[in-house]
N, C-alpha and C positions, 0 to 999 in steps of 0.2 A: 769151656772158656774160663781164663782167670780174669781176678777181681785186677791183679797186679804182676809184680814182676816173682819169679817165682825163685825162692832162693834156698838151695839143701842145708838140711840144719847143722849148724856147726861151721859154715861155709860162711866167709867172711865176704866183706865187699870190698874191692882192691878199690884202693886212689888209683884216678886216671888221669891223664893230662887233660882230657875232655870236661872232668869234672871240676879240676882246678880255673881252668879258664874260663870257665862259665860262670862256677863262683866268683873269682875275680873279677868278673864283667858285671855283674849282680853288687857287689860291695860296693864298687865305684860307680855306678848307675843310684842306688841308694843315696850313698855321700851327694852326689851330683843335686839327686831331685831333693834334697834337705838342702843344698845351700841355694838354690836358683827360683826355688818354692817361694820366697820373698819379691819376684818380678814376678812371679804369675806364669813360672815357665817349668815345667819337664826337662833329665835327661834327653828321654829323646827326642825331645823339639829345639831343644838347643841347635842341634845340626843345622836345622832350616836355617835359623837367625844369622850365624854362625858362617853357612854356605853364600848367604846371599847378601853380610856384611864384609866379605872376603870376595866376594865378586866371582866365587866358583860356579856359580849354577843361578840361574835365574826364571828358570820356568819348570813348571808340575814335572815335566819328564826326566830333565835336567838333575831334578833332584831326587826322584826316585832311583836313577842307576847312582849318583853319588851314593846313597844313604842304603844301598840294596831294599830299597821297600817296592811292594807290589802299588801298583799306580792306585790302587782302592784306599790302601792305606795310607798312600801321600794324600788323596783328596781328603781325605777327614783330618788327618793332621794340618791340613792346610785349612779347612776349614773351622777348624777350632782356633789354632794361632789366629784368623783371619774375626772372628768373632770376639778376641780377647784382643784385638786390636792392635797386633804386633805386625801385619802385613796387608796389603793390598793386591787383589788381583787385577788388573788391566791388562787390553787388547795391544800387542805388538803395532807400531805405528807402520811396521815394514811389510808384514805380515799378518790380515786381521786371524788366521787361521789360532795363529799363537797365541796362548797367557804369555802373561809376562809378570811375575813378583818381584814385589820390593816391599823395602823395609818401611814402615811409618815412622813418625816421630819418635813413638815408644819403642817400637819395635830395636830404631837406633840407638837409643839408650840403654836398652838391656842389651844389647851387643857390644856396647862398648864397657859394659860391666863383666862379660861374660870370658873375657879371659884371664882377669885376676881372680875371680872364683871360684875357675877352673882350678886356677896354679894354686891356690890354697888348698883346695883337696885334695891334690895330686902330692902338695906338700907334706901333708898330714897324712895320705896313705902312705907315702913312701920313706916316712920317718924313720932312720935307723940303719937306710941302705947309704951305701956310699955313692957316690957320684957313678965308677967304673961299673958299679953292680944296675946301676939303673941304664946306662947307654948300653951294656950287654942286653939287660932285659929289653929293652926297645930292639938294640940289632937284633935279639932272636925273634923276636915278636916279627917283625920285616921280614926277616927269610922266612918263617912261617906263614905271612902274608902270602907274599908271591910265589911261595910254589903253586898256592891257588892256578895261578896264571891268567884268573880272569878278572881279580879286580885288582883294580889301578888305583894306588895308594892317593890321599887325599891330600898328603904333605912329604914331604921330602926325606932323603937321607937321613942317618942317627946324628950327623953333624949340625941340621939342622931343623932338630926336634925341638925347638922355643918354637914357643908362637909368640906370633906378632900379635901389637893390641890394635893395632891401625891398620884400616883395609888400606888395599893398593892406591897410588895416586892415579889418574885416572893413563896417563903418559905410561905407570910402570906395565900395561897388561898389555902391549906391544910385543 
């Protein structure tokens, strides 16, 4: 058995697409959790906030296919948000079988901080590129999504890759 990966001497390690994307998912997950670090919040818990002040997903299951997390690891993420006071869990009025999450007080105002903090570091990562070069990077990112074929983007066309700062009015989810 090796300690690690096993690599012949003199034998380089190529860049991989796999490699870059991952670092890139890493630099922007960084940036993310240093500017949201001041609300008491994680990249990756952003999602939650995020999902459920956008009216996408409202209950543990809900959000574990959005967010691709195994249901173990929504309940602790949900359990930590829920202990740092940005969420609530309650029984479906329709169905006692259901959770049902929502936002608290807090939770609603770091949500509605949560999309210009976003755009700032998205602004400062993406320093330097031009407009055309960033809606290509998005369009390839999307056809790289979907060939997947099994998960279903969370937002829309490259046309309309702003995010909104205001969830839906209650009339628009019709």
């Amino acid at each position: 058995m090796s300690d690690g990966p096993s690599v012949q001497a003199g034998m380089a390690i190529e860049p991989s697409l796999g490699y870059f994307l991952s670092t890139a998912r890493n630099v922007l997950a960084g940036r993310i959790d240093r500017a949201v670090a001041p609300l008491g919040l994680t990249s990756s818990q952003i999602g939650v906030i995020l999902l459920l002040w956008f009216e996408r997903a409202n209950t543990p299951n809900e959000m574990s296919r959005a967010l691709s997390y195994d249901t173990g690891s929504m309940t602790r993420m949900l359990d930590r948000l829920e202990k740092k006071g940005f969420l609530v869990r309650q029984r479906s009025q329709s169905d006692r079988r259901v959770v049902e999450l929502a936002l608290t007080a807090q939770g609603r105002e770091a949500a509605q901080q949560l999309p210009d903090l976003i755009a700032a570091v998205m602004a400062e990562q993406l320093r330097g590129f031009a407009p055309e070069e960033v809606t290509t990077l998005v369009g390839l990112l999307q056809r790289f999504i979907a060939n997947d074929g099994t998960t279903t983007p969370l937002c829309g066309p490259v046309e309309d890759a702003g995010m909104k700062t205001q969830p839906p009015a209650p009339g628009d989810l019709d």
